[in-house]
TIDRENMI-844803 format. One record per residue (C-alpha): residue number from 1; x, y, z; residue in one letter. Coordinates in nm, 4 decimals. Layout:
<rs>
{NUM; {X; Y; Z}; a}
...
</rs>
This chain:
<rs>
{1; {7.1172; 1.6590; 8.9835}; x}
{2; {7.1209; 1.2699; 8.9596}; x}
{3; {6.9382; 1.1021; 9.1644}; x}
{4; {7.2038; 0.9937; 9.4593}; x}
{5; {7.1034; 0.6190; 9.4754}; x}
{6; {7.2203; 0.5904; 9.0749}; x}
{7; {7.5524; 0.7964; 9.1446}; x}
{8; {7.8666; 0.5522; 9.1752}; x}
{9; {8.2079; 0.6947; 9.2716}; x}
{10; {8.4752; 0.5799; 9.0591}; x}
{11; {8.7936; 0.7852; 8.9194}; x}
{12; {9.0037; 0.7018; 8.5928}; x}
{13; {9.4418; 0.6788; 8.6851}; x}
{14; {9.6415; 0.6553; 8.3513}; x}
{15; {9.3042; 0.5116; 8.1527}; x}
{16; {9.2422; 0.2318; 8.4722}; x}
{17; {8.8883; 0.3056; 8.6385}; x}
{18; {8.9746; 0.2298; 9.0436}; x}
{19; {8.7492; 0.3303; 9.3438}; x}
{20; {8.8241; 0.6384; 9.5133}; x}
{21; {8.7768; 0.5373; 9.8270}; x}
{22; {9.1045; 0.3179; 9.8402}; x}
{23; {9.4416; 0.4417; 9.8657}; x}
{24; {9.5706; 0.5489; 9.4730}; x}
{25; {9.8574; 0.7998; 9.5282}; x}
{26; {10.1433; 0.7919; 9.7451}; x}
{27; {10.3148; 1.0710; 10.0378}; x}
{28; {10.6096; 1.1128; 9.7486}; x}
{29; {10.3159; 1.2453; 9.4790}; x}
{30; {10.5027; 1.5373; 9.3285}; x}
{31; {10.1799; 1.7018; 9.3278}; x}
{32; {10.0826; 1.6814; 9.6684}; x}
{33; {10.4349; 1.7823; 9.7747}; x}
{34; {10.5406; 2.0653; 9.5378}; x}
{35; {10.2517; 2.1822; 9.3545}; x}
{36; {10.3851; 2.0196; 9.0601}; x}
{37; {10.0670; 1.9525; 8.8577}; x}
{38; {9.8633; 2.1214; 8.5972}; x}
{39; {9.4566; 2.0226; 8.6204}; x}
{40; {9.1329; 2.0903; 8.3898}; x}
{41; {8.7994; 2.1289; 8.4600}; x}
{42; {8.5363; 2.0744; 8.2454}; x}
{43; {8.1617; 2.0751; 8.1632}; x}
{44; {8.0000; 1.7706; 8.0654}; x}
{45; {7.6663; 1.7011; 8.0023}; x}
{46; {7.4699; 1.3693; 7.8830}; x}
{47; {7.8177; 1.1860; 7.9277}; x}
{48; {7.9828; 1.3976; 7.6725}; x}
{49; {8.2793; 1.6479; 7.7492}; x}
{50; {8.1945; 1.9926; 7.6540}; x}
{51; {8.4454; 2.2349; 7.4780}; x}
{52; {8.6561; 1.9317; 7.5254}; x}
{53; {8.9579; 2.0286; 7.2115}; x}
{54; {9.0219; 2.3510; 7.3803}; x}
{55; {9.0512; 2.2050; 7.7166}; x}
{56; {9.3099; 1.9609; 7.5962}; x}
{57; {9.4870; 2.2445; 7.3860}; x}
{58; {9.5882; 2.4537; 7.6983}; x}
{59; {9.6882; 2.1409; 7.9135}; x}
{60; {9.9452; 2.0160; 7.6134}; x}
{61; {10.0699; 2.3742; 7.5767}; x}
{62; {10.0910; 2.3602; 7.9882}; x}
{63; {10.2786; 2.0459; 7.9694}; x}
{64; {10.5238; 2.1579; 7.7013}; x}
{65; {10.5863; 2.4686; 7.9309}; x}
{66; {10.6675; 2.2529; 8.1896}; x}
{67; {10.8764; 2.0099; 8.0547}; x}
{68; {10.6509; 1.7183; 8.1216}; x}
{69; {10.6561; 1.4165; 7.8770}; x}
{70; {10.3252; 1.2938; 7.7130}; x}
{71; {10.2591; 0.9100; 7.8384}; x}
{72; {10.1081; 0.6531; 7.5984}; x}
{73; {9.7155; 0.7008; 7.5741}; x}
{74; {9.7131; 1.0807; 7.6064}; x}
{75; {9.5410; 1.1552; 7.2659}; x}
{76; {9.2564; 1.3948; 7.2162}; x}
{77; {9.0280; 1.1259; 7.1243}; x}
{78; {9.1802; 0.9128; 7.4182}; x}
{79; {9.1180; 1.1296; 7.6479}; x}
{80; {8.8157; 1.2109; 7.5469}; x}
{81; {8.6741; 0.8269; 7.5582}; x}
{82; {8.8350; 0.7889; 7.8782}; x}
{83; {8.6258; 1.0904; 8.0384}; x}
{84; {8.2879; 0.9393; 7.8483}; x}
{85; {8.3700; 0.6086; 8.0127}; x}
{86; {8.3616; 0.6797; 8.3106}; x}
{87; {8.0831; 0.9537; 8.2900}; x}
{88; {7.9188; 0.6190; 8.1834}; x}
{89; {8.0517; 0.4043; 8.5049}; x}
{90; {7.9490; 0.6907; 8.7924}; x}
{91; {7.5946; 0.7218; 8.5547}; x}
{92; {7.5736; 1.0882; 8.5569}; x}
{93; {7.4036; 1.1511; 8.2175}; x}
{94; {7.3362; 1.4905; 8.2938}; x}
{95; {7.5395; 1.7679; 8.4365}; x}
{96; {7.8825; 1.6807; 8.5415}; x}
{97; {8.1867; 1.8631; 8.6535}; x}
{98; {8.5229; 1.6893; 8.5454}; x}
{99; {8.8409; 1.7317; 8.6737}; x}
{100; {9.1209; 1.6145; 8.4168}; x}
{101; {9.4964; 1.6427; 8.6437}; x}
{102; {9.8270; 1.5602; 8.5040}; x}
{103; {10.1351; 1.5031; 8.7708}; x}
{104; {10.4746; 1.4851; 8.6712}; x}
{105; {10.5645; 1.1249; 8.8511}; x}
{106; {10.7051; 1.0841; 9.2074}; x}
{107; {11.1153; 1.0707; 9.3229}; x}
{108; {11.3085; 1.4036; 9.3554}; x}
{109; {11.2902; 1.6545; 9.5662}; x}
{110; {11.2559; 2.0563; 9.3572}; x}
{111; {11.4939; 1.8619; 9.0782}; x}
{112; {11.2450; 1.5844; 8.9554}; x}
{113; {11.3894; 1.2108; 8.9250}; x}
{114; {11.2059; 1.2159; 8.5958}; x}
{115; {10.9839; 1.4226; 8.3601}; x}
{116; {10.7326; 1.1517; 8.2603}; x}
{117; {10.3612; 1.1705; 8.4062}; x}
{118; {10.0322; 1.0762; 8.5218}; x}
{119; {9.6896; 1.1585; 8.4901}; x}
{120; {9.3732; 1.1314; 8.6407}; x}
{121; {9.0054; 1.2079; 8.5606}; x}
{122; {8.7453; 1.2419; 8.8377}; x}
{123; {8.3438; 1.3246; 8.7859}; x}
{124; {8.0691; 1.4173; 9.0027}; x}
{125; {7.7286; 1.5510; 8.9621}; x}
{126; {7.6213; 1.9120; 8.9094}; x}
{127; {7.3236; 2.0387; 9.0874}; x}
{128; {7.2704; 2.2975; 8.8150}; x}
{129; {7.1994; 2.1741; 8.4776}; x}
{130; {7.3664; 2.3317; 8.1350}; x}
{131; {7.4502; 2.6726; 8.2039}; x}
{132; {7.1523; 2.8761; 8.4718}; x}
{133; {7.2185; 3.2636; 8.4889}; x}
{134; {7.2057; 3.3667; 8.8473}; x}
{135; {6.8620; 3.5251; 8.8890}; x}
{136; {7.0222; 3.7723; 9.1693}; x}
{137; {7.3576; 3.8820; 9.0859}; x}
{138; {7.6675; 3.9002; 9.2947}; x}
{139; {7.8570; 4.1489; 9.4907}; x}
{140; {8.2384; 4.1547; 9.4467}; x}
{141; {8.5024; 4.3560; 9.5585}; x}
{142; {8.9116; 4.4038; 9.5308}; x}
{143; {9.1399; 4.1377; 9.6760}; x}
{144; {9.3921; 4.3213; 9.8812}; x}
{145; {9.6183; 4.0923; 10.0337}; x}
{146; {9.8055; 3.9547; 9.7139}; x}
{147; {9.8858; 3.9710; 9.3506}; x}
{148; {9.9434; 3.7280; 9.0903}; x}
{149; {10.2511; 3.7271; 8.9245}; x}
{150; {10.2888; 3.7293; 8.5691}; x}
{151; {10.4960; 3.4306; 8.4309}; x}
{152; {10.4987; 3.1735; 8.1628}; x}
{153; {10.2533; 2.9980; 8.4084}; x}
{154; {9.9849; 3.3248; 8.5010}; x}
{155; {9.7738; 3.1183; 8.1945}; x}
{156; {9.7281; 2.7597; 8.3374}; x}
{157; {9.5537; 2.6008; 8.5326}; x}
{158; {9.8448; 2.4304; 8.8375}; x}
{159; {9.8382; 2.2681; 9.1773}; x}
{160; {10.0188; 2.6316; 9.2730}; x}
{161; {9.6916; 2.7832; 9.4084}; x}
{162; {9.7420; 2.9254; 9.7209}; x}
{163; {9.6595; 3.2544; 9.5910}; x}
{164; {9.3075; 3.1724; 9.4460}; x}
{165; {9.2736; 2.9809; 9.8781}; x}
{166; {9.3208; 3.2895; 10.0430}; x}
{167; {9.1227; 3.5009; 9.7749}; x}
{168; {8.8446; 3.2523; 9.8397}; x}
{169; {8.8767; 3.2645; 10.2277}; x}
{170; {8.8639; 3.6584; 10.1957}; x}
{171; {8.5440; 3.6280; 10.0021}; x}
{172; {8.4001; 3.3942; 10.2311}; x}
{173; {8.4707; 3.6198; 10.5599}; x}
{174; {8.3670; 3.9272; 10.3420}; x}
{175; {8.0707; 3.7717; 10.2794}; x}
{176; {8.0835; 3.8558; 9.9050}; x}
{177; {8.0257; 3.6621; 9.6163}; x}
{178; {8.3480; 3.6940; 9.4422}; x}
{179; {8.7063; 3.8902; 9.4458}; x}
{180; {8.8962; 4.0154; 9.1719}; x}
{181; {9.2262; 3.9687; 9.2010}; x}
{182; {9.4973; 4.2412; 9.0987}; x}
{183; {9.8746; 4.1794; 8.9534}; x}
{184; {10.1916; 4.3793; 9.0694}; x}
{185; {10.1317; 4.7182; 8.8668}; x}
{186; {9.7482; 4.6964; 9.0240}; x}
{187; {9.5810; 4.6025; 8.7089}; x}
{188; {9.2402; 4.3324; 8.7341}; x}
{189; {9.3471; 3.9965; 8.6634}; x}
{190; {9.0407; 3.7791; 8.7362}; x}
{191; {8.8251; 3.6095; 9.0215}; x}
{192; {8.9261; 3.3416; 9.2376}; x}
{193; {8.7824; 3.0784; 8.9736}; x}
{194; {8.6824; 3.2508; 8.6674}; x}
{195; {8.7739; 3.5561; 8.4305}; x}
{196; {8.6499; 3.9020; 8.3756}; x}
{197; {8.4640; 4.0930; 8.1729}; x}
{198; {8.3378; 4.4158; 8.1629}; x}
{199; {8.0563; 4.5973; 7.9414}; x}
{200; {8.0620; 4.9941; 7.8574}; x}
{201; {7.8195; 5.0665; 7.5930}; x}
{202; {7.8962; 4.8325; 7.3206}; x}
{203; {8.2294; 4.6924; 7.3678}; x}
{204; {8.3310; 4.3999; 7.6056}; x}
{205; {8.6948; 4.4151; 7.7826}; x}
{206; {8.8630; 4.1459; 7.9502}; x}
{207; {9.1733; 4.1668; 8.0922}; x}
{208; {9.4884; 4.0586; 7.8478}; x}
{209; {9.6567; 3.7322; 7.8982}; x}
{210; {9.9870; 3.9231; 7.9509}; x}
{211; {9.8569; 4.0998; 8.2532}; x}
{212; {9.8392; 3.7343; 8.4504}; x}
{213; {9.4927; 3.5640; 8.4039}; x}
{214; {9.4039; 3.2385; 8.3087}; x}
{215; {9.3613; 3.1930; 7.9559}; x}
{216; {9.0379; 3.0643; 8.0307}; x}
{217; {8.8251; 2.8377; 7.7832}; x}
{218; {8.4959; 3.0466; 7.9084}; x}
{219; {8.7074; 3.3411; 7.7770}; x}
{220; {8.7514; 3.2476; 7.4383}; x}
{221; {8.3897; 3.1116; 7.4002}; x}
{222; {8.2763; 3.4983; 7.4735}; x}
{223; {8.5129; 3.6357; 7.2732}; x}
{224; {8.3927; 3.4153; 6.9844}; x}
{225; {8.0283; 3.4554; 7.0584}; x}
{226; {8.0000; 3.8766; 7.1752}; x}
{227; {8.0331; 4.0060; 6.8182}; x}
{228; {7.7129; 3.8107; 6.7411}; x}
{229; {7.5058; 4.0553; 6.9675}; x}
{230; {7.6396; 4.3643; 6.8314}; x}
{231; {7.9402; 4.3938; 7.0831}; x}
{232; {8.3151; 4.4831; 7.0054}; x}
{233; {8.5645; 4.2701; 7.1846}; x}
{234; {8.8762; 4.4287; 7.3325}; x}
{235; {9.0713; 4.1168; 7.4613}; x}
{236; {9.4059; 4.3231; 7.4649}; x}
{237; {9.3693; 4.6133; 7.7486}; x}
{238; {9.4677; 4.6864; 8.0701}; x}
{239; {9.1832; 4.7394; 8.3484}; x}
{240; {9.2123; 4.9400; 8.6590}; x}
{241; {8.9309; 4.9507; 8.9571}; x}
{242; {8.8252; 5.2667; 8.7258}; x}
{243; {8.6959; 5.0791; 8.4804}; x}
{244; {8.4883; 4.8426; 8.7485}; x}
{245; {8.3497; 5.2134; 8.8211}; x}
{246; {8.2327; 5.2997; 8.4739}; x}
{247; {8.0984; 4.9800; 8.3388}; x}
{248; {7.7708; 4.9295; 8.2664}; x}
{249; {7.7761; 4.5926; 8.2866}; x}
{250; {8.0037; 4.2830; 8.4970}; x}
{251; {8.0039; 3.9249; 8.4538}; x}
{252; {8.3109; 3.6534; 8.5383}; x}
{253; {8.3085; 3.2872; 8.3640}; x}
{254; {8.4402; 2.9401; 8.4304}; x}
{255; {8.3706; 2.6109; 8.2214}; x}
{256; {8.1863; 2.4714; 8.4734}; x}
{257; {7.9322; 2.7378; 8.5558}; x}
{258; {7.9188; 2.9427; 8.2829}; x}
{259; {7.8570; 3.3225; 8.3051}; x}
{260; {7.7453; 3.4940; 8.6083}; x}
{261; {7.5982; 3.8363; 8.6645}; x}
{262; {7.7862; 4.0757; 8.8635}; x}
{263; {7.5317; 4.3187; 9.0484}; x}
{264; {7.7328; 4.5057; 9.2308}; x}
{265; {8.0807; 4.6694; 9.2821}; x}
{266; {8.0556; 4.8268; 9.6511}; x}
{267; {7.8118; 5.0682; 9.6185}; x}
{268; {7.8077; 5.0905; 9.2495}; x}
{269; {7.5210; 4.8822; 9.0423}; x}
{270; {7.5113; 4.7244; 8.7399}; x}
{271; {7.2279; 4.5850; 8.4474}; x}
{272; {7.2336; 4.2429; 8.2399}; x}
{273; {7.1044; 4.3062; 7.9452}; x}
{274; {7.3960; 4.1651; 7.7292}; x}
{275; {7.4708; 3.9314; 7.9829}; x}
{276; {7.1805; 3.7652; 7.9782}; x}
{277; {7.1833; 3.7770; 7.5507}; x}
{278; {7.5508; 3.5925; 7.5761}; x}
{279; {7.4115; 3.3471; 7.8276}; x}
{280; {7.1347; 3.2467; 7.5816}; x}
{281; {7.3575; 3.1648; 7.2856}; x}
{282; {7.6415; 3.0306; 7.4890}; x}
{283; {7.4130; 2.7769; 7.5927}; x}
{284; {7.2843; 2.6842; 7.2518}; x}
{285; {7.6523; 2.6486; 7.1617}; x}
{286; {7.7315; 2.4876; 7.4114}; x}
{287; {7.4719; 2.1852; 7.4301}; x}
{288; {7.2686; 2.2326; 7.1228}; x}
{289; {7.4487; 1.9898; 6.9053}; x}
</rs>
């Protein structure tokens, strides 16, 4: 992690760099009051925004899905300036987890006075650097207390996420290193911050879009990069807690962190063979370039 003399806290609102510590938003922030937002997060390293087209991709299809309009200075290459800017201002230059949020502007109360937006991109050190397989893997289990719905939103990332707050707070109390959460018919969905995937012999599955989860960035990269270790991808199947049962291997991913190794299901245990080969070349994707 950077050293924390050298790390300076600023944030970018609608391409002007401000200090955080001051006041920036107001009680009337449509995203603070209804949830009406949608966010990214991203990897960067050596002030450069990784994966950073297919980030942008799912928040403009999010934005079109809600209705929001696209302000002045939301380009790709905008955007992606803006975010090297300021990884340049807070002098992180290596590891780096951004936050890219876009909020639909305040007045209204459900009915909004208007659809045009905001945006904001924050940045703060990562203690890991590129992406570090956990050496000891995690224990998950089943999160019991709700489902996710599936909607036009189940793919996006939005301010909505009381779901993924109490799946987190059941972890925590469980003492377990993730949860998967189901959907309404009982089908695996995802964890509280990163998708699925499961390993039996030599084919990967991970939960379809249309059952609720996140059409995660991670997601793609691993569908893109398993066929190049001998593994066939099914990206279009159901999963039930039976198929937790008879995999031979688990992992979830996120942007941020990568993959990590599931080791255990309750008192089932699993290897990381082709984990650990997908971690190797997502890496060398990733930040070999």
């Amino acid at each position: 992690m950077e050293n924390p003399s050298t790390y300076k806290s600023w944030c970018c609102l609608n391409g002007e760099f401000f200090d955080p510590e001051k006041p920036l938003l107001t009680l009337q922030n449509r995203g603070f009051c209804y949830g009406d937002t949608l966010f990214e997060t991203l990897h960067a390293f050596g002030t450069e925004p990784r994966h950073f087209q297919l980030h942008y991709r799912r928040l403009m299809a999010g934005m079109e899905v809600l209705g929001m309009l696209v302000p002045p200075a939301f380009a790709q290459e905008q955007l992606y300036g803006l975010t090297v800017k300021l990884l340049n201002k807070v002098r992180i230059f290596t590891s780096a987890r951004v936050r890219l949020t876009v909020f639909r502007n305040d007045g209204g109360l459900y009915t909004p006075a208007s659809d045009e937006v905001s945006f904001t991109i924050e940045a703060s050190p990562l203690e890991q650097q590129k992406y570090l397989l956990n050496e000891k893997g995690i224990f998950i289990d089943l999160y019991p207390e709700m489902v996710k719905p599936q909607n036009i939103l189940s793919s996006f990332k939005t301010g909505n996420a009381l779901l993924f707050v109490m799946a987190a707070r059941y972890k925590k109390s469980n003492g377990l290193g993730d949860c998967i959460i189901l959907n309404s018919e009982g089908k695996l969905v995802e964890a509280t911050s990163s998708n699925l995937f499961l390993i039996k012999g030599k084919n990967l599955y991970t939960p379809r879009l249309s059952d609720g989860c996140i059409a995660g960035v991670m997601r793609q990269k691993v569908i893109e990069l398993a066929p190049k270790i001998g593994l066939t991808v099914n990206e279009n199947c159901s999963l039930t807690e039976a198929n937790l049962l008879a995999s031979d291997e688990i992992f979830l991913t996120n942007a941020v962190s990568g993959i990590r190794w599931v080791m255990g299901y309750r008192d089932r245990r699993y290897f990381c063979s082709h984990t650990k080969k997908l971690n190797v070349m997502l890496n060398k994707e990733t930040f070999e370039i």
